[in-house]
C-alpha positions as CSV (number, residue, x, y, z in Angstrom):
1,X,54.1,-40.5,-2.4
2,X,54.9,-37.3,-0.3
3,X,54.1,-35.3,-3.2
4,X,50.3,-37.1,-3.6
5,X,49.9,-36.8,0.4
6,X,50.7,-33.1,0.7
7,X,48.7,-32.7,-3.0
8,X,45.9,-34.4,-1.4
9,X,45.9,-32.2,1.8
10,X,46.1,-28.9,0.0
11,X,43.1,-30.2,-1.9
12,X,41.3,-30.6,1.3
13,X,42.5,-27.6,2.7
14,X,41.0,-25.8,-0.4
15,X,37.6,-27.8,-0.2
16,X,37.3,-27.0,3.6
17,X,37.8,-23.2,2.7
18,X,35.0,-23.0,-0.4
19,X,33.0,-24.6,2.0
20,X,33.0,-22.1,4.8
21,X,33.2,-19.9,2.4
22,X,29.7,-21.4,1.2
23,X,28.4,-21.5,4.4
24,X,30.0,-17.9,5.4
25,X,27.9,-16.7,1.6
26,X,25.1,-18.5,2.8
27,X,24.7,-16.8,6.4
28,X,25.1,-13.7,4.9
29,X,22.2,-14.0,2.3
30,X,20.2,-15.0,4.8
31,X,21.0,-12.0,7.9
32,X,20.5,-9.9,4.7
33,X,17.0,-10.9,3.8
34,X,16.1,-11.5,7.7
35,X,17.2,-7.7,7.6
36,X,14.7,-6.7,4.6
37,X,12.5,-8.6,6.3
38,X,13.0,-6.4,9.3
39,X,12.9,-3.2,8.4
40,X,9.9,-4.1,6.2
41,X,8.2,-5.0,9.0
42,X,8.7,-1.9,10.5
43,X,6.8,0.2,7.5
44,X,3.4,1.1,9.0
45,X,0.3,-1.0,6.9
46,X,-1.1,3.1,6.4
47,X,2.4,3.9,4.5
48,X,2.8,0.8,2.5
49,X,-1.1,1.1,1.4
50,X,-0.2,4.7,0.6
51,X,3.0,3.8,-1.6
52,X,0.9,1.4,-3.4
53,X,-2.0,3.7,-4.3
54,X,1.1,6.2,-5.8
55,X,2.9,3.3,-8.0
56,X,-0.7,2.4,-8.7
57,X,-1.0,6.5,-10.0
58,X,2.4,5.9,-11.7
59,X,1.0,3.7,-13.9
60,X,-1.2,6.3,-15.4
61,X,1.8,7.4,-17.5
62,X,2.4,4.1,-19.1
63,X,-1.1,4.0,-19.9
64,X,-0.7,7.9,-21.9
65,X,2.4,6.8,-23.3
66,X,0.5,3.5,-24.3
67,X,-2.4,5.8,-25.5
68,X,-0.2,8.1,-27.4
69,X,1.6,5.3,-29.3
70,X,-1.9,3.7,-30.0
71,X,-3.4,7.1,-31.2
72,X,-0.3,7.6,-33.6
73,X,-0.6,4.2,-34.8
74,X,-4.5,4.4,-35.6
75,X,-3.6,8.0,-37.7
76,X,-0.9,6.2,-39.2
77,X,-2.9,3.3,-40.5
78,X,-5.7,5.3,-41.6
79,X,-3.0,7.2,-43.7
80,X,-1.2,4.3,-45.0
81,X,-4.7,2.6,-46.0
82,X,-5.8,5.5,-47.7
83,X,-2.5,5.6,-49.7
84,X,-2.6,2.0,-50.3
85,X,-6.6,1.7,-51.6
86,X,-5.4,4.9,-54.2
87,X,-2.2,2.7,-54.8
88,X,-4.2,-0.6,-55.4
89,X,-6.5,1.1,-57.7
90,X,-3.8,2.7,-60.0
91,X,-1.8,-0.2,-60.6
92,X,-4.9,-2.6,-61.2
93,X,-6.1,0.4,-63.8
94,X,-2.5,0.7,-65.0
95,X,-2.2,-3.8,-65.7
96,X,-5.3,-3.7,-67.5
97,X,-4.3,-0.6,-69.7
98,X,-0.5,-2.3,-70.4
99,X,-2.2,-5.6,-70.9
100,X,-4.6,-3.8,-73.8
101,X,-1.2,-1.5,-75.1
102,X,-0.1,-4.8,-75.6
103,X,-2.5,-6.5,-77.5
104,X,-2.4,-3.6,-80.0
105,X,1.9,-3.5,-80.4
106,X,0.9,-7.3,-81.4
107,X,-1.4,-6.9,-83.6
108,X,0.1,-3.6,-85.5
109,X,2.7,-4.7,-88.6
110,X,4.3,-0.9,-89.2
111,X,2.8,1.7,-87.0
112,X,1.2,1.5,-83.4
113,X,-0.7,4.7,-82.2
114,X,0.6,6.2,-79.0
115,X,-1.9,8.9,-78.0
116,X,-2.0,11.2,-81.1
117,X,1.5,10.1,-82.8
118,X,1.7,7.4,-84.9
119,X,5.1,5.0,-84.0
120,X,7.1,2.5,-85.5
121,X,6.4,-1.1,-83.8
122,X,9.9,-1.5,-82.7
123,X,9.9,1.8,-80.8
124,X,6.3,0.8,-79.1
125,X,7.8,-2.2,-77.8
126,X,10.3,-0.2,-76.4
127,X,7.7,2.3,-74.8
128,X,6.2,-0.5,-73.3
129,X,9.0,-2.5,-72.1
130,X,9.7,0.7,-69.8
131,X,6.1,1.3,-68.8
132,X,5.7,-2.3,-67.3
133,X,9.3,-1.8,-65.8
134,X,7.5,0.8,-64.2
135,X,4.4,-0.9,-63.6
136,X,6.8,-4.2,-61.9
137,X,8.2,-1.6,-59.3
138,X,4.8,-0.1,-58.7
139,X,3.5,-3.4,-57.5
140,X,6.5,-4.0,-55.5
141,X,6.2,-0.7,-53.7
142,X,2.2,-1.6,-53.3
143,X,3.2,-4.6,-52.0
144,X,5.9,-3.0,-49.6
145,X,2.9,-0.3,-48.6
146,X,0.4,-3.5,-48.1
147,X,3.4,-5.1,-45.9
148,X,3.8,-2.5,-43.9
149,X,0.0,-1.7,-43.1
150,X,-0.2,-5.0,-42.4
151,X,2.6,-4.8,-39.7
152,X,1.2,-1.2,-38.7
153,X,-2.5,-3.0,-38.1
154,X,-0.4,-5.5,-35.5
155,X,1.1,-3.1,-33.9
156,X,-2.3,-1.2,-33.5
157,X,-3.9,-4.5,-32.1
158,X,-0.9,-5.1,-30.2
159,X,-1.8,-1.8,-28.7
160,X,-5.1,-1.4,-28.3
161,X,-4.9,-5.3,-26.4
162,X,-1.7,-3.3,-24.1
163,X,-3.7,-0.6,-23.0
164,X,-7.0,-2.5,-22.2
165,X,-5.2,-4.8,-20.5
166,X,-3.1,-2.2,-18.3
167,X,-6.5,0.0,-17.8
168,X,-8.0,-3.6,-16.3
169,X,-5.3,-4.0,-14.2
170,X,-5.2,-0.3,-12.8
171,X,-8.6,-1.2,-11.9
172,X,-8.4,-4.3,-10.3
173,X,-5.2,-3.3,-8.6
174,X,-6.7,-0.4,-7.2
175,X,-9.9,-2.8,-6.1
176,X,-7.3,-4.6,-4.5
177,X,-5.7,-1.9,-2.7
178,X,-9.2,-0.6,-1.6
179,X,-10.1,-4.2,-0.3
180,X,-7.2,-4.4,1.8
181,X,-7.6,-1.1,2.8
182,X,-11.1,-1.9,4.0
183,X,-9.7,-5.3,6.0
184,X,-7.1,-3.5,7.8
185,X,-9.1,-0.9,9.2
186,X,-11.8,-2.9,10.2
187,X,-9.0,-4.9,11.7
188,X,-7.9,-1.7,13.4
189,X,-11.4,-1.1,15.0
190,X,-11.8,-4.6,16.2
191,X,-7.9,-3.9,17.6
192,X,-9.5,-0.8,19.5
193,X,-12.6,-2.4,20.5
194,X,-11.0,-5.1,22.3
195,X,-8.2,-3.0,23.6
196,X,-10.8,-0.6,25.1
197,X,-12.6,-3.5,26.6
198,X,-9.8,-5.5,28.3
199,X,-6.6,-3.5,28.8
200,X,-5.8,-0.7,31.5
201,X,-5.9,2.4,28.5
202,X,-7.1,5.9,29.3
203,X,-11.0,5.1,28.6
204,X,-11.4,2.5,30.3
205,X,-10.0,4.1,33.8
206,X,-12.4,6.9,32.8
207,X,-15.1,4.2,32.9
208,X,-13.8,2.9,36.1
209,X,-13.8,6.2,37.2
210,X,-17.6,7.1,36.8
211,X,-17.9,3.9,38.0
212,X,-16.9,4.2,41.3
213,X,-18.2,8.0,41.6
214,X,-21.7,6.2,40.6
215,X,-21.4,4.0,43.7
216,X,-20.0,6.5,46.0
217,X,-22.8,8.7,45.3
218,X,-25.5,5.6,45.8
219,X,-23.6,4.9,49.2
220,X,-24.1,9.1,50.5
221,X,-27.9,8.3,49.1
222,X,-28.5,5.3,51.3
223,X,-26.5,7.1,54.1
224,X,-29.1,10.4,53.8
225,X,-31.8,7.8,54.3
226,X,-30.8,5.7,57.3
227,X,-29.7,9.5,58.7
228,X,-32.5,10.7,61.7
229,X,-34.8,13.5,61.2
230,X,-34.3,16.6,63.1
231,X,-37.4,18.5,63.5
232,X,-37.3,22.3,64.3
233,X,-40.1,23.6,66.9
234,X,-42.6,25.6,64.6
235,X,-43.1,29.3,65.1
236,X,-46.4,30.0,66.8
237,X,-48.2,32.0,64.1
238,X,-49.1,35.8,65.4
239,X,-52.9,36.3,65.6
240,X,-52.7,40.0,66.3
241,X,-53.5,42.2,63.9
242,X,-50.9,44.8,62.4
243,X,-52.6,48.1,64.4
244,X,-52.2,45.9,67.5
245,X,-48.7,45.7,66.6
246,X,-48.3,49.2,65.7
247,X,-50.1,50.0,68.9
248,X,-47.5,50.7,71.2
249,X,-46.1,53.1,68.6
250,X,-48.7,55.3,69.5
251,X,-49.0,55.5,73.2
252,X,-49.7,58.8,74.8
253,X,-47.4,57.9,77.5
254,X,-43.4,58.6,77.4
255,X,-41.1,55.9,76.8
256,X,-39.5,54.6,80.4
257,X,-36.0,55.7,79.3
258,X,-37.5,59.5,79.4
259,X,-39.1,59.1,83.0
260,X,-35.8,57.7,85.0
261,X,-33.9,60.3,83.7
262,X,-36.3,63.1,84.7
């Protein structure tokens, strides 16, 4: 009974631990991706848009190795369907001659002609025994070649689907890019416009600034005008003429200075 109790409690013991253990793995995983989702908040919109539009470039190599794989593919099939058509041809000509070399090894009783010899029946069996053995593995290699143009006509479609596709994408990805772009900036100016309308920044006390000087100026204006006018006494205007008032230049007489010191 002592045994099961102290069985029992290491059991629990254990289950206790794999749970905070659990819990303890679970924390973790979740301060970790709290952390990512930290520091990627702290990647400016401007350098995440730019990181995009260079994995979007990155692509562009995919799509050339696509294109070179497609353009080997489409030289490769024109080949192979070339070699296949002359193929095709030589064994179709090939069954009908067999089929007629045939006929005539049937029909001879002695002597069958082969070109311009004339040989026994047994040894033109024998002759054409080996050319349809021939003629058998000609049609299995045709059939080979016509497997593999088939599989090489796949893979071209295959292909020629992959790059489309990935060109689409490029495309619409950098749409995408271009859209949000577009949003974020005019979410920047609507940022500024408000910013520059309600907070304390730099323009704003420039504005405030004017302001003010605007008003101080208005105030020296209205000042001026409720000021009183001070009017200077006007210079009588001379009515002599200018020999009257070269006239004493000329006198006869000598100056005064001259008689009291005689």
């Amino acid at each position: 009974m002592l045994k099961k109790l102290m069985l029992a409690g290491v059991v629990t013991a254990v289950a206790l631990v794999g749970l905070r253990e659990t819990r303890f793995l679970g924390y973790a995983k979740q301060e970790l991706a709290d952390a990512r989702q930290w520091v990627d908040d702290q990647v400016p919109v401007e350098k995440k848009i730019e990181q995009m539009r260079k994995d979007v470039a990155n692509l562009d190599r995919d799509v050339e190795q696509v294109k070179g794989s497609l353009a080997r593919e489409i030289v490769e099939v024109r080949d192979l369907t070339t070699e296949v058509g002359k193929l095709r041809a030589s064994v179709e000509t090939e069954h009908k001659g067999l089929v007629k070399r045939g006929e005539e090894v049937k029909a001879a009783t002695e002597y069958v002609s082969y070109g311009r010899a004339r040989i026994p029946v047994a040894e033109a069996k024998e002759l054409l025994k080996q050319s349809v053995d021939t003629h058998l593995k000609r049609k299995q290699q045709l059939a080979s070649m016509e497997k593999t143009l088939s599989h090489r006509e796949r893979i071209k479609d295959t292909l020629e689907k992959q790059l489309d596709s990935m060109s689409k994408q490029k495309q619409e990805l950098r749409a995408a890019i271009d859209a949000v772009e577009a949003e974020y900036k005019a979410l920047q100016l609507q940022q500024m416009e408000s910013q520059y309308q309600n907070d304390d920044t730099r323009l704003s006390r420039v504005k405030d600034s004017l302001s003010d000087l605007r008003k101080k100026l208005d105030i020296e204006r209205e000042k001026l005008k409720l000021s009183p006018r001070i009017y200077e006494p006007e210079t009588p205007a001379v009515t002599q003429s200018v020999d009257d008032i070269l006239a004493p230049l000329n006198s006869s007489h000598p100056t005064t200075i001259h008689d009291s010191e005689d």
